[in-house]
PyMOL commands that place a pseudoatom at each C-alpha (Angstrom):
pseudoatom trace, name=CA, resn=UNK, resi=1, chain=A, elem=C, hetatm=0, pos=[5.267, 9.214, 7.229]
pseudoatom trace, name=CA, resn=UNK, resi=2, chain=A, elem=C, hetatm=0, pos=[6.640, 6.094, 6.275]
pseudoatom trace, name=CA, resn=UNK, resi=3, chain=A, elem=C, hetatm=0, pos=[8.119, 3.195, 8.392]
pseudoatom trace, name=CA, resn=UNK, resi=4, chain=A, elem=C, hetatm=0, pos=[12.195, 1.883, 7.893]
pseudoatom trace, name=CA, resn=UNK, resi=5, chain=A, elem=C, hetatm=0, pos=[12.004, -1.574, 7.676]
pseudoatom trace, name=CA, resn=UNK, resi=6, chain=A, elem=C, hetatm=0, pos=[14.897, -2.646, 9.846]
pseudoatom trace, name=CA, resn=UNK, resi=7, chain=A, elem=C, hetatm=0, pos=[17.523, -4.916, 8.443]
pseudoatom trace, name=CA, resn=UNK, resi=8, chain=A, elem=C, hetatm=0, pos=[16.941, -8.438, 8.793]
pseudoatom trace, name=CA, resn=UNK, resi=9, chain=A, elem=C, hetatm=0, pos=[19.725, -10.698, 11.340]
pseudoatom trace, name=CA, resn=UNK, resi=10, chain=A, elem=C, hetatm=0, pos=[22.302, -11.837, 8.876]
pseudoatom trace, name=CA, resn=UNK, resi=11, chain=A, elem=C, hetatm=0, pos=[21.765, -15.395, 10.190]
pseudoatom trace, name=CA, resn=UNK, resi=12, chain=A, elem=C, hetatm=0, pos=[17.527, -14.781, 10.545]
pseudoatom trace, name=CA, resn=UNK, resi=13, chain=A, elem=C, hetatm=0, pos=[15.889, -18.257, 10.670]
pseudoatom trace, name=CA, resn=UNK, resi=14, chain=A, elem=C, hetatm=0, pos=[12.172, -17.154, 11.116]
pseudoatom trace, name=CA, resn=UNK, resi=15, chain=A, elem=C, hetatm=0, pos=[10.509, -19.557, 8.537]
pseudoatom trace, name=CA, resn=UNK, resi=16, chain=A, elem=C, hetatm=0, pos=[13.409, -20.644, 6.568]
pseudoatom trace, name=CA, resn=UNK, resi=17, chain=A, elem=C, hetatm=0, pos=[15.965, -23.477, 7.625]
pseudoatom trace, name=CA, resn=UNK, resi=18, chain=A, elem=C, hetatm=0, pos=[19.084, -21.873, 9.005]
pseudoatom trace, name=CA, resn=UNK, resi=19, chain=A, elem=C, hetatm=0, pos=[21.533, -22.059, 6.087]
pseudoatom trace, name=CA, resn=UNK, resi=20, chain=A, elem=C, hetatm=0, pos=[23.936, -19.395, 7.394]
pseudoatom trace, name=CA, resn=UNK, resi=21, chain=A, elem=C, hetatm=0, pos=[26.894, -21.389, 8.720]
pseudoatom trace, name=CA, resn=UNK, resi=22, chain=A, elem=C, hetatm=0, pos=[29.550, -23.019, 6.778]
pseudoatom trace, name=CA, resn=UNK, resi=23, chain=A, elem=C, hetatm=0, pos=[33.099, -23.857, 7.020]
pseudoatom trace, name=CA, resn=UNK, resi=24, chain=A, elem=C, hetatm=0, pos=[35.410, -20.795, 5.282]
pseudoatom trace, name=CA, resn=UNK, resi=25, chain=A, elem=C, hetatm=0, pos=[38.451, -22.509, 6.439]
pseudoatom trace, name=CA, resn=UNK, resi=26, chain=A, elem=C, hetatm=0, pos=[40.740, -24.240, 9.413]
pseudoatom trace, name=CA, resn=UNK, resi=27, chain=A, elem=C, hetatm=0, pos=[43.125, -21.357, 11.272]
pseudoatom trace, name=CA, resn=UNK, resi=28, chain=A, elem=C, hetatm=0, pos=[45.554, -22.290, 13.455]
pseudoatom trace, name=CA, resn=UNK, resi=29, chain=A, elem=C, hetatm=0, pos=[47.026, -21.282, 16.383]
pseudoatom trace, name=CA, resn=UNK, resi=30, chain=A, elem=C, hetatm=0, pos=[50.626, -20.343, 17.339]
pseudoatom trace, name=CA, resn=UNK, resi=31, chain=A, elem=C, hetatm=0, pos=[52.373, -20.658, 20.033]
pseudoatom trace, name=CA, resn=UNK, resi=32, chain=A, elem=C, hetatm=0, pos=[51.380, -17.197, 21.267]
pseudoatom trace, name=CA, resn=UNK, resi=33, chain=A, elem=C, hetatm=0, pos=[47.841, -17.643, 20.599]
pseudoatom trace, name=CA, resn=UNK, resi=34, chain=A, elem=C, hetatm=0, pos=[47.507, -15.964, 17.391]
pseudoatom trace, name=CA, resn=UNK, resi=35, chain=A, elem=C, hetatm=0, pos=[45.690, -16.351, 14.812]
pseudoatom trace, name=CA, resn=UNK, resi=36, chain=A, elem=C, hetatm=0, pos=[45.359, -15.179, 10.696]
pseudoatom trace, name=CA, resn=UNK, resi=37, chain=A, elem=C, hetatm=0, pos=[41.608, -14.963, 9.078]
pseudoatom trace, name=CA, resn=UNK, resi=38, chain=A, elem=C, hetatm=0, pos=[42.415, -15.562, 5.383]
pseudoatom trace, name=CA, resn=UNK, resi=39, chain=A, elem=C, hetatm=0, pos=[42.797, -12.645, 3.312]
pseudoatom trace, name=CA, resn=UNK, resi=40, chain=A, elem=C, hetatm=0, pos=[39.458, -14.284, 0.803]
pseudoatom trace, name=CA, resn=UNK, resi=41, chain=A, elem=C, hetatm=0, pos=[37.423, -14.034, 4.331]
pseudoatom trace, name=CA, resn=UNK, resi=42, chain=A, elem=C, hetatm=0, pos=[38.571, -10.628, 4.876]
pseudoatom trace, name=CA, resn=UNK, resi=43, chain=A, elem=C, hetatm=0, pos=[38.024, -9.206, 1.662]
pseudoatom trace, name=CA, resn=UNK, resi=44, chain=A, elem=C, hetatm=0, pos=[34.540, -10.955, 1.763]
pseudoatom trace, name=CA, resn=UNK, resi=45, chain=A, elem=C, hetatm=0, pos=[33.684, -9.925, 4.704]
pseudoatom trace, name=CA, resn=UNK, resi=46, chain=A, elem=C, hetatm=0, pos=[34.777, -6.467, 4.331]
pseudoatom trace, name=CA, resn=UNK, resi=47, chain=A, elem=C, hetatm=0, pos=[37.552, -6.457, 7.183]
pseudoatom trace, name=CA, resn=UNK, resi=48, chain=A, elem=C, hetatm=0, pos=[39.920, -3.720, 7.086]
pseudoatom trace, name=CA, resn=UNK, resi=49, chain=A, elem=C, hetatm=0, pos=[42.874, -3.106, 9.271]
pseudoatom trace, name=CA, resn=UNK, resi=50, chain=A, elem=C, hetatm=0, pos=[41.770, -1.117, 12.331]
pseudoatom trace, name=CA, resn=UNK, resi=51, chain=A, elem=C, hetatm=0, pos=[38.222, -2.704, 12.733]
pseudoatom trace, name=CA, resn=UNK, resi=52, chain=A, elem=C, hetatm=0, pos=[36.970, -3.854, 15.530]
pseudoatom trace, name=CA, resn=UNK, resi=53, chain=A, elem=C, hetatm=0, pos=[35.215, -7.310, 16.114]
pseudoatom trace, name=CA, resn=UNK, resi=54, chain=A, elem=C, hetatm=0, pos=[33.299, -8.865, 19.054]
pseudoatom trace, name=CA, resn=UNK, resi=55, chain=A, elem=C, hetatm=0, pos=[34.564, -12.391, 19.952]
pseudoatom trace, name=CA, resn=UNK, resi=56, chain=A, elem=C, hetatm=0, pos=[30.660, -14.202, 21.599]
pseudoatom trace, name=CA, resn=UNK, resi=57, chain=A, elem=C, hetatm=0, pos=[31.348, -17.208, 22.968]
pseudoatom trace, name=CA, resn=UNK, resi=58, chain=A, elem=C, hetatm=0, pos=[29.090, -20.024, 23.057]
pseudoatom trace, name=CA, resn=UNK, resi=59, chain=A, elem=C, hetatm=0, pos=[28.873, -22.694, 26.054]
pseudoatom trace, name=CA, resn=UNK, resi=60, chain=A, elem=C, hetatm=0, pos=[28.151, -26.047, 26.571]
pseudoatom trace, name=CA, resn=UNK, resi=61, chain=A, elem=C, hetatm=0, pos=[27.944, -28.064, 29.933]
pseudoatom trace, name=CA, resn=UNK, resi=62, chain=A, elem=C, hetatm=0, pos=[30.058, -25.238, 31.165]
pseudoatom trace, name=CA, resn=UNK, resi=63, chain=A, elem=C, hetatm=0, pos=[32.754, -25.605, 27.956]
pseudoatom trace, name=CA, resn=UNK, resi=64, chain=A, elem=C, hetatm=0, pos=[33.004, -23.399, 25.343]
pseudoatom trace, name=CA, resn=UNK, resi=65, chain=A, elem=C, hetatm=0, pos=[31.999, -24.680, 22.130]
pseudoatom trace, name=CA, resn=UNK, resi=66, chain=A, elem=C, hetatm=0, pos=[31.888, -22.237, 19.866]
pseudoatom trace, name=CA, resn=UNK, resi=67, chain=A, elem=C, hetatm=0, pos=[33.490, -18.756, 19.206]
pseudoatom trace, name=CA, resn=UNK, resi=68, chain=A, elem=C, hetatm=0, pos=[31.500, -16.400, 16.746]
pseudoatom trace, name=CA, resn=UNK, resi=69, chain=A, elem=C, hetatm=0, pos=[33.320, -13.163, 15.245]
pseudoatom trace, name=CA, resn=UNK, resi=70, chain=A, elem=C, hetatm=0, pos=[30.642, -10.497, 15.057]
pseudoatom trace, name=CA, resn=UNK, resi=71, chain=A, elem=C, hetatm=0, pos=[32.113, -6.645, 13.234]
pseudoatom trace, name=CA, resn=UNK, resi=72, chain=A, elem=C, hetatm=0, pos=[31.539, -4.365, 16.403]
pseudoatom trace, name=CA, resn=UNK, resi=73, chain=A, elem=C, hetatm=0, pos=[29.080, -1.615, 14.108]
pseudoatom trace, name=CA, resn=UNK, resi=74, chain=A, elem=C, hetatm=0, pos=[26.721, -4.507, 13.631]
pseudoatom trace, name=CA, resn=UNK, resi=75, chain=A, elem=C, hetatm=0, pos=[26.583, -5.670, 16.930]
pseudoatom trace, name=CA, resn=UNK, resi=76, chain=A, elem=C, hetatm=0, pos=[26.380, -1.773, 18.473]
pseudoatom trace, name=CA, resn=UNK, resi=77, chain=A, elem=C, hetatm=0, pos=[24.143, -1.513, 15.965]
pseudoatom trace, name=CA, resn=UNK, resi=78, chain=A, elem=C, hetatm=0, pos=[21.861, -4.530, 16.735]
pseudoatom trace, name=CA, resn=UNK, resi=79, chain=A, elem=C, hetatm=0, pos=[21.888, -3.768, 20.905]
pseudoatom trace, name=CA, resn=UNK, resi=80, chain=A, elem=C, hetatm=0, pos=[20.522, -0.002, 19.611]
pseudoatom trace, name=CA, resn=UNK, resi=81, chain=A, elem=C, hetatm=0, pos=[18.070, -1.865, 17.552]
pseudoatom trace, name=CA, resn=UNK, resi=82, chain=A, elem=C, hetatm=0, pos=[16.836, -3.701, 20.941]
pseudoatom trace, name=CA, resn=UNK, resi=83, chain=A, elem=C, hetatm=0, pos=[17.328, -1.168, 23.469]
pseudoatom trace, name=CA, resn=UNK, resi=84, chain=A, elem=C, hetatm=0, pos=[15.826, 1.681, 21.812]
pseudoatom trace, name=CA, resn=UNK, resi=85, chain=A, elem=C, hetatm=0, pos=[12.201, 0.649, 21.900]
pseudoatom trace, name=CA, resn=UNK, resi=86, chain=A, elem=C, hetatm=0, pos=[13.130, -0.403, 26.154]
pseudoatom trace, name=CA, resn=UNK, resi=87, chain=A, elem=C, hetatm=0, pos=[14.993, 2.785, 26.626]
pseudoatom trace, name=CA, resn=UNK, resi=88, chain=A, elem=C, hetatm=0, pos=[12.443, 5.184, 24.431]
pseudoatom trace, name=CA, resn=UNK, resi=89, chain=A, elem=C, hetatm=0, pos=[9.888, 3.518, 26.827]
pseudoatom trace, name=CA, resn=UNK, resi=90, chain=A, elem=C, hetatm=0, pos=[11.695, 4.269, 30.063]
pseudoatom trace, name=CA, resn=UNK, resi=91, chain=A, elem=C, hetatm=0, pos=[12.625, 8.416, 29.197]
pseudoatom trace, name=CA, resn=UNK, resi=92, chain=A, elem=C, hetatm=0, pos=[9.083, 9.042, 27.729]
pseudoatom trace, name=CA, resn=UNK, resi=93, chain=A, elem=C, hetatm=0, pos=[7.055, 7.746, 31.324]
for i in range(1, 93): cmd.bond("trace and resi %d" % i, "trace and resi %d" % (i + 1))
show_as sticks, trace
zoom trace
């Protein structure tokens, strides 16, 4: 039987120096809070009208710092990559 090897974190830093982050580009604000990610981004990143995306926020002496857009699939499928082992675990005892 063989084994899957699960995916690898798109921003995985075990043994290599974290070169994930960059600058794509400055988006502003208007005046009711909206905002436009650059059609380059979304074609890169595969965004299509409809999808969902997680907004993780990122905190600082109590501030927020940092806002990270994650596509919700990965991120379901990243919490079903943790949990199953805990929740396989907890139905098979």
């Amino acid at each position: 039987m063989s084994k899957v090897k699960p995916k690898a974190a798109c921003c995985e830093t075990t043994g290599k120096a974290m070169n994930c982050c960059k600058i794509e580009s400055l988006i502003s604000v208007d005046e009711r809070g909206q905002m436009v990610l650059p059609k380059e981004l979304r074609d890169k990143a595969n965004i299509k009208p409809g999808d969902k995306l997680a907004l993780i926020t990122w905190e600082m002496d109590g501030d927020i710092c940092c806002l990270t857009l994650i596509k919700a699939d990965n991120l379901a499928e990243r919490v079903r990559e943790f949990l199953g082992p805990v929740m396989s675990g907890v139905f098979s005892g």
